[in-house]
Phi, psi and omega in degrees: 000321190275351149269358179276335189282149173325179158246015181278345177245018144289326211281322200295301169314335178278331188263325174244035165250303188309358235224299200252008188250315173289356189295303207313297102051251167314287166322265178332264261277304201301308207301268152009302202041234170265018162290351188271214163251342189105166199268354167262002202240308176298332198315305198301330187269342157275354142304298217256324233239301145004274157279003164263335187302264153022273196283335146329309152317307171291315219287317184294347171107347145305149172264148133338089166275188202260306186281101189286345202308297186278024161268342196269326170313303183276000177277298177315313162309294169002274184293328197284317189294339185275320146332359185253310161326323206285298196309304168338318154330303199246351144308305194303284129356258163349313204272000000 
C-alpha cells in the first residue's frame, strides 16, 4: 500500500506525519528534559519510528482502512518505542 502511493500522497502524508511528530517532538523535549534529544532530535526518532510502524504494518499485510484506530495505535506505539529506546540507549551509553 505505502508503493501503490501517488506522489501528491506522499507529500500529504510526509506533511502531516511531520506536522504531529514535531508536535510530539516538542512536547516529549518538555516531558524528557535531557534524558531527551532536544525537539529536532525526538522529532526525528519519532519520524523514523513512525514510517517503520507504517511499513511494518503494511509488510504483514494489513491495509488502511476508513477505521484508523488500529493504524493510529501502531503507528503511534512505533514511534513512543523508538523514542524511548533511543533514550533508553543513550543513558545507557552515556553512563
Amino acid at each position: 500500500m505505502l508503493w501503490q502511493m501517488t506522489t501528491e500522497q506522499w507529500i500529504l502524508s510526509f506533511s502531516f506525519l511531520c506536522t504531529f511528530t514535531y508536535v510530539g517532538g516538542w512536547i516529549s523535549d518538555r516531558i524528557m528534559g535531557y534524558s531527551g534529544f532536544g525537539p529536532l532530535g525526538n522529532w526525528i526518532l519519532l519520524l523514523i519510528g513512525t514510517y517503520a510502524g507504517m511499513y511494518g504494518f503494511n509488510s504483514f499485510g494489513h491495509m488502511f482502512h476508513w477505521d484508523p484506530a488500529l493504524t493510529i495505535a501502531v503507528v503511534a506505539g512505533s514511534a513512543c518505542l523508538c523514542l524511548v529506546f533511543s533514550a533508553i540507549i543513550k543513558t545507557v551509553v552515556s553512563e
